[in-house]
N, C-alpha and C positions, 0 to 999 in steps of 0.2 A: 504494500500500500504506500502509494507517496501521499506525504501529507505537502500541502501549503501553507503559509502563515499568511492570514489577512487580517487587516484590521478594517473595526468600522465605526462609524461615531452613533450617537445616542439620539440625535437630534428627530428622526424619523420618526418612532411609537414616541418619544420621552416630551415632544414639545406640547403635546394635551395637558400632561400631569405636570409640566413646571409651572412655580411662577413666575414673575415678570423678572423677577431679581434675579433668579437663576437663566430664565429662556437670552441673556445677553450673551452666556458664553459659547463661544465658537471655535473653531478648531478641529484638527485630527490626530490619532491616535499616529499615525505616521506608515513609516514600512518599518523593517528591517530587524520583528522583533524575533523570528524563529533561531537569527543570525547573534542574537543577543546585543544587537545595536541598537533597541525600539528607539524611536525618535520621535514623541508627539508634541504637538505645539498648540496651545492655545489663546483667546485673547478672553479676557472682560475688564469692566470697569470698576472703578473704584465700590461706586454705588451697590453692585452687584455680589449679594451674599455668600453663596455659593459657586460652585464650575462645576456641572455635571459630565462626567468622561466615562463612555462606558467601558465595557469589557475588550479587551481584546481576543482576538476569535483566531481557532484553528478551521484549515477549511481540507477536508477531504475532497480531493481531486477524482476520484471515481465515483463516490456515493455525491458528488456534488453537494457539498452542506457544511455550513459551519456549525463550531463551538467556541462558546464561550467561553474562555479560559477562568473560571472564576473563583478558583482560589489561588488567593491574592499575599503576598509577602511583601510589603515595602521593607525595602535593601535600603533606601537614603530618604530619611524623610526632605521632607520641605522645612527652608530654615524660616520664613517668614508666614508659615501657616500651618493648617494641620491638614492629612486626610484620610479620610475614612472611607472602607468599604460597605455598599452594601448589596440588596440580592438584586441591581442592576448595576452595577457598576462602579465607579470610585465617586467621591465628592471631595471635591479640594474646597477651603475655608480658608481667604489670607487672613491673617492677624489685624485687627484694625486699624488703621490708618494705611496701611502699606498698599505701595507704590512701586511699581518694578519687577523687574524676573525673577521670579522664585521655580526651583527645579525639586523633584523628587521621582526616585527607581523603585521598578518594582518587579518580581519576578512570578509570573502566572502560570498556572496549568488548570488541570480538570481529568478527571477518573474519566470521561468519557474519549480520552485520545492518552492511553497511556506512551511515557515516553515524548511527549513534544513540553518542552518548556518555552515559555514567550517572556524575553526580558528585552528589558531597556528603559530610558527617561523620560517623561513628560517634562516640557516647561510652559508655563502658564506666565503671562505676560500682564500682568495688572495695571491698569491704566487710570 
């Protein structure tokens, strides 16, 4: 079986249930997490409470279908906020006031694709 690593963002189902505060954040989860490079980026504003970032997904190449990687390890937290996992995906929180790039790694798998681990960085860009 060859697997793929895809990733996908949250924004599709997630923008009914957010609110205002959280639907500002934008971004991607990136490539290059199967390779243990992940690289996502995202942007919100100051005003804006939360970042919702979801899962990153393993994708079967034959059965055509992804997985959610969703147990979740942060390897480097964020120095200027906190984040938390939940049963869709991550929530980043900056520290009040703050302004500026703030970065944190994390390393994911899931029982339903034994053997594929997905690592790398988000940075979240606070405006």
């Amino acid at each position: 079986m060859r697997v793929k690593i895809f990733t996908a963002t949250f924004f599709a189902v997630g923008c009914l249930t957010l609110s205002m505060a959280e639907a500002a954040c934008t971004g991607t989860n990136g490539r290059g997490w199967g390779s243990g490079r992940g690289a996502g980026k995202f942007e919100m504003t100051a005003a804006d409470k939360n970042c919702r970032i979801s899962f990153t997904n393993v994708i079967n190449d034959q059965q055509k279908t992804r997985i959610p990687a969703t147990n979740v390890t942060i390897t480097r937290a964020p120095k200027s906020g906190k984040v938390n996992v939940t049963g869709s995906g991550l929530v980043y929180t900056p520290n009040q006031g703050f302004r500026g790039s703030d970065t944190f790694c994390t390393r994911n798998t899931t029982p339903k694709a034994p053997g594929a681990v997905l690592s790398g960085c988000i940075t979240i860009a606070v405006k």
